[in-house]
C-alpha positions as CSV (number, residue, x, y, z in Angstrom):
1,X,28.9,24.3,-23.3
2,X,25.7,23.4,-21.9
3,X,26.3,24.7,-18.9
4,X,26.9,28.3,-21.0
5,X,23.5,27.6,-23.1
6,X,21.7,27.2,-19.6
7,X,22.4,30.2,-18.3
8,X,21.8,32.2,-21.4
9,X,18.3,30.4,-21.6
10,X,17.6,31.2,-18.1
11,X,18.5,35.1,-18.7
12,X,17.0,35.0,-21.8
13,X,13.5,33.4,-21.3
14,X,12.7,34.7,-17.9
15,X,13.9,37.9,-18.2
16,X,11.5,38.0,-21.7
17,X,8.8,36.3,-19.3
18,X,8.6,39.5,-17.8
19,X,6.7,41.4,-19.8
20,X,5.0,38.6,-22.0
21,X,3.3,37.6,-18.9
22,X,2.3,41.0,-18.5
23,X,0.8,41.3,-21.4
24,X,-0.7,38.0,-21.1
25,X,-2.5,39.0,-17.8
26,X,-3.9,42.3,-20.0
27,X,-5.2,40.0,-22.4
28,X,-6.9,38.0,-19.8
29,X,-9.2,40.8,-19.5
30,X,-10.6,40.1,-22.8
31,X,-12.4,37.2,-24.7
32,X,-11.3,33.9,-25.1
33,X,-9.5,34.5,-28.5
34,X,-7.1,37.1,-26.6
35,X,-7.1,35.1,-23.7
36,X,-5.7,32.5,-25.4
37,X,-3.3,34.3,-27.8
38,X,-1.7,36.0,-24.7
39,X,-0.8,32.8,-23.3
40,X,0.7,30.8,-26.5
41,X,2.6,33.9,-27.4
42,X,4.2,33.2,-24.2
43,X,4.5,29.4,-25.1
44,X,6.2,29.8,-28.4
45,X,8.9,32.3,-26.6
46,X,9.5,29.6,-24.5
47,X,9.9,27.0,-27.5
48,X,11.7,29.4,-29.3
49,X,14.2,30.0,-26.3
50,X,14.2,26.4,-26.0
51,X,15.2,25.6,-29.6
52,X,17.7,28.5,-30.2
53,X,19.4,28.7,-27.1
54,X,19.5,25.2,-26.0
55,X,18.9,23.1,-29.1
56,X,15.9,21.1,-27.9
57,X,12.8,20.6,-29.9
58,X,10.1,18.8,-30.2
59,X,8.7,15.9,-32.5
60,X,5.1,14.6,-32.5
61,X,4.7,10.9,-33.2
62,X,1.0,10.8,-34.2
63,X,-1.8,13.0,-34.1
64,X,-3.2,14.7,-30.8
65,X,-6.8,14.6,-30.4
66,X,-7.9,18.7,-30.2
67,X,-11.1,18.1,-28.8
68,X,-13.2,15.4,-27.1
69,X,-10.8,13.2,-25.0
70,X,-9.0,13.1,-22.5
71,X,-5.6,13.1,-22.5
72,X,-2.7,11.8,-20.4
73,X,0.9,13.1,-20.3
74,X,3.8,11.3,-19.2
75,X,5.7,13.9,-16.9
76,X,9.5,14.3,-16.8
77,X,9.7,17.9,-16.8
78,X,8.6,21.8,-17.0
79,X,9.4,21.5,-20.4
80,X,5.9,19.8,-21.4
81,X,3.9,22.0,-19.0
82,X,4.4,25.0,-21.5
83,X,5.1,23.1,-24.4
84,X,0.9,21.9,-24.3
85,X,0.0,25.2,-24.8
86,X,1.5,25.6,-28.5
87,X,0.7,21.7,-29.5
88,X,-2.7,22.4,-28.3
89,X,-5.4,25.2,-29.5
90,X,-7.3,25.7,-26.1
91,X,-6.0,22.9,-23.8
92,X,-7.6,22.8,-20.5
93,X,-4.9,21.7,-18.4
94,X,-5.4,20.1,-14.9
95,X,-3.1,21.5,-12.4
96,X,-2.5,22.6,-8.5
97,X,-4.4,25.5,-6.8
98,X,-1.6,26.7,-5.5
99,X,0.4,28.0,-8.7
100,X,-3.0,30.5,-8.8
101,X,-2.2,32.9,-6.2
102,X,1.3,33.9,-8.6
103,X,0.8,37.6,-9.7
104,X,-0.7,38.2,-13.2
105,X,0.4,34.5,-14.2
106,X,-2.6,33.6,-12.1
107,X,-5.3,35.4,-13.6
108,X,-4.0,34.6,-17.0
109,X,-4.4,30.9,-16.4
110,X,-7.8,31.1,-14.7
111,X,-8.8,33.3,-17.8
112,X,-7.0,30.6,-19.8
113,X,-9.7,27.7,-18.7
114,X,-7.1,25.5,-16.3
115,X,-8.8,23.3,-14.2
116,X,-7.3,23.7,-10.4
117,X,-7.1,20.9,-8.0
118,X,-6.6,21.0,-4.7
119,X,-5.0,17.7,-3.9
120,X,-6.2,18.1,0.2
121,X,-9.4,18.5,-0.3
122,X,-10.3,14.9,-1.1
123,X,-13.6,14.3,-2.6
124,X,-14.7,17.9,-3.3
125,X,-11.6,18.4,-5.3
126,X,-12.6,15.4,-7.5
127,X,-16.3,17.2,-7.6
128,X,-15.2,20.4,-8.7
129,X,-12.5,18.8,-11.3
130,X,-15.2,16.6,-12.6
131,X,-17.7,19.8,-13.0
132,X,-14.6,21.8,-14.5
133,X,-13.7,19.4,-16.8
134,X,-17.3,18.2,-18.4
135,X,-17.6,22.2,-19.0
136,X,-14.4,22.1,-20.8
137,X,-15.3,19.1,-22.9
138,X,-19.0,20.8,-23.7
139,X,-16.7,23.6,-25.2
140,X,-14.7,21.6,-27.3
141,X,-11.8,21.4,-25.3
142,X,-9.7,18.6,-24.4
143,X,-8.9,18.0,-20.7
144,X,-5.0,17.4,-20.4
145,X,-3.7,16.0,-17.4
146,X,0.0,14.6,-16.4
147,X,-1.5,11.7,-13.7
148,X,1.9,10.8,-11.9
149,X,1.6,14.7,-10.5
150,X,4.8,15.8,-10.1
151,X,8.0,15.6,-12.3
152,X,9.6,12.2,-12.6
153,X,13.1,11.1,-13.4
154,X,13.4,10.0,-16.8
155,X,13.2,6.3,-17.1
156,X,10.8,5.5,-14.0
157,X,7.7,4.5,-13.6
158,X,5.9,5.5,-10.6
159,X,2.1,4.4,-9.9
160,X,-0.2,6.9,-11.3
161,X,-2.3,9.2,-8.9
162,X,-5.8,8.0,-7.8
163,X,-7.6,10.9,-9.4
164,X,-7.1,9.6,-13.3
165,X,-9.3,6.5,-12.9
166,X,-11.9,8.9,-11.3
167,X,-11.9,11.3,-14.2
168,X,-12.0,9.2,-16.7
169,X,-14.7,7.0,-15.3
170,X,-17.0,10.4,-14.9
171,X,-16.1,12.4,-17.7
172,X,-17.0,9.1,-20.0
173,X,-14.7,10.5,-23.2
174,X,-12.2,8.2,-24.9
175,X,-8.4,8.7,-23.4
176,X,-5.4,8.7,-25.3
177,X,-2.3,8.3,-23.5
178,X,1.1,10.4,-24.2
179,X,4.7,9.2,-23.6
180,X,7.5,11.3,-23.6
181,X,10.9,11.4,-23.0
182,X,12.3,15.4,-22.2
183,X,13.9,14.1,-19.1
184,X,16.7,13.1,-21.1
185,X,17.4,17.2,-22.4
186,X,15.2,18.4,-19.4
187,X,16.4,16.9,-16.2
188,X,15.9,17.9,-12.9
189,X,18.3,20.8,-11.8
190,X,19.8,23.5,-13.9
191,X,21.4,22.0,-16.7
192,X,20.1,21.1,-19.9
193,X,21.3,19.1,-23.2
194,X,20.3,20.0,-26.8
195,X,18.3,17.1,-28.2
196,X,14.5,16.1,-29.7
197,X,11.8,15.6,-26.9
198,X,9.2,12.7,-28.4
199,X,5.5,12.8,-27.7
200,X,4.3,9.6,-28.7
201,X,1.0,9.6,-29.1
202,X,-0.7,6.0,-27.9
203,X,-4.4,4.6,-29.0
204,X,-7.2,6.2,-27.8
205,X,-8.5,4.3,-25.5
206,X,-12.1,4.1,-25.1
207,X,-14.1,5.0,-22.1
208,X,-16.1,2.4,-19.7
209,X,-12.9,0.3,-19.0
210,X,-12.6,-0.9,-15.2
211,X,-10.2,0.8,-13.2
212,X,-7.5,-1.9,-12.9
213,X,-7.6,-2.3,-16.8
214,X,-7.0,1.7,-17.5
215,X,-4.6,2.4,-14.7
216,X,-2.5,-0.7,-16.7
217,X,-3.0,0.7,-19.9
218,X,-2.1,3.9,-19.4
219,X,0.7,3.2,-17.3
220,X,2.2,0.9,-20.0
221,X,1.6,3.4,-22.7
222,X,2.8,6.9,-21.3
223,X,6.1,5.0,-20.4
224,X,6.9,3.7,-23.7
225,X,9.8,5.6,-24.3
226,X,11.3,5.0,-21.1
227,X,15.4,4.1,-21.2
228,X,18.7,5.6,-20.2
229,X,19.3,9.3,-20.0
230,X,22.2,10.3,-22.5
């Protein structure tokens, strides 16, 4: 049966993608407030794909800061990646340069406010991340950012990348950390399982720490709901 609900999700969502995305690259020709709309219209098709035709939803365990931090997702999946954009009002998501240069979907998400890094360009990536970020924060945005950067198999815990202690040492904003646990629905490959994908929301933490003390912190907290896969 899953196998079945897979394969209507992926007819389903990505053939609807289609002109969504469309639409959303139209709307990335106006002001923010279109901008925006275009791309969480697109978000909630994918939740609502993801709820009806899988069974998988989602459940918030606290309260995500909308403004003003920093904030730092455990990453398991694609799942969370699009899911951001409905929990949040005007995320500004840090992720690779390269997923610009796709048609339409591209301009959208520069519209959108993302924040592109290029992971080989070493320091001047940082720069312009840093410069990206602080504008996003002056706006009242928060930054979000998924530190391991890439996907993860649900219940590991990889070291964090380099950049997170960076960023949150410059942009000086409090962080709050995010586990979650859609590995378990969302794994990696084609099939997925109905279920309830947690986002447990950890303390803010605030900013100043030394960068042995954060990179502990937020490691322990955006793995707190590791354990087996059903």
């Amino acid at each position: 049966m899953d196998l079945i609900r897979s394969i209507l999700f992926a007819l389903v969502f990505y053939l609807g993608s289609i002109p969504l995305v469309i639409f959303a690259g139209l709307t990335a020709l106006g002001n923010e407030a279109s901008v925006l709309f275009g791309a969480r219209l697109w978000a909630r098709w994918h939740r609502w794909c993801a709820a009806h035709i899988l069974g998988i939803r989602t459940r918030i365990d606290g309260v995500l800061p909308q403004s003003g931090a920093l904030v730092v997702f455990k990453h398991e999946s694609m799942f969370e990646t699009i899911e951001v954009l409905v929990v949040f009002d005007r995320p500004a998501v840090v992720f690779k340069k390269q997923l610009l240069v796709i048609p339409v979907w591209g301009l959208a998400a520069r519209r959108h406010g993302v924040i592109p890094i290029d992971r080989d360009a070493g320091a001047a990536a940082m720069r312009q991340m840093i410069v990206a970020g602080k504008a996003a924060l002056a706006a009242g945005r928060p930054v979000i950012l998924f530190p391991e950067g890439t996907r993860v198999a649900h219940g590991s815990a990889p070291e964090l990348g380099a950049g997170m202690a960076g960023l949150y040492r410059l942009l000086g904003v409090p962080l709050v950390p995010v586990a979650l646990d859609s590995g378990k629905v969302w794994p990696r490959g084609f099939i997925r399982h109905p279920g309830v994908v947690t986002m447990k929301v950890g303390e803010p933490i605030p900013p100043g720490l030394p960068r042995e003390e954060i990179e502990a912190r937020v490691h322990a907290a955006i793995n707190a709901l590791n354990g087996p896969a059903t």
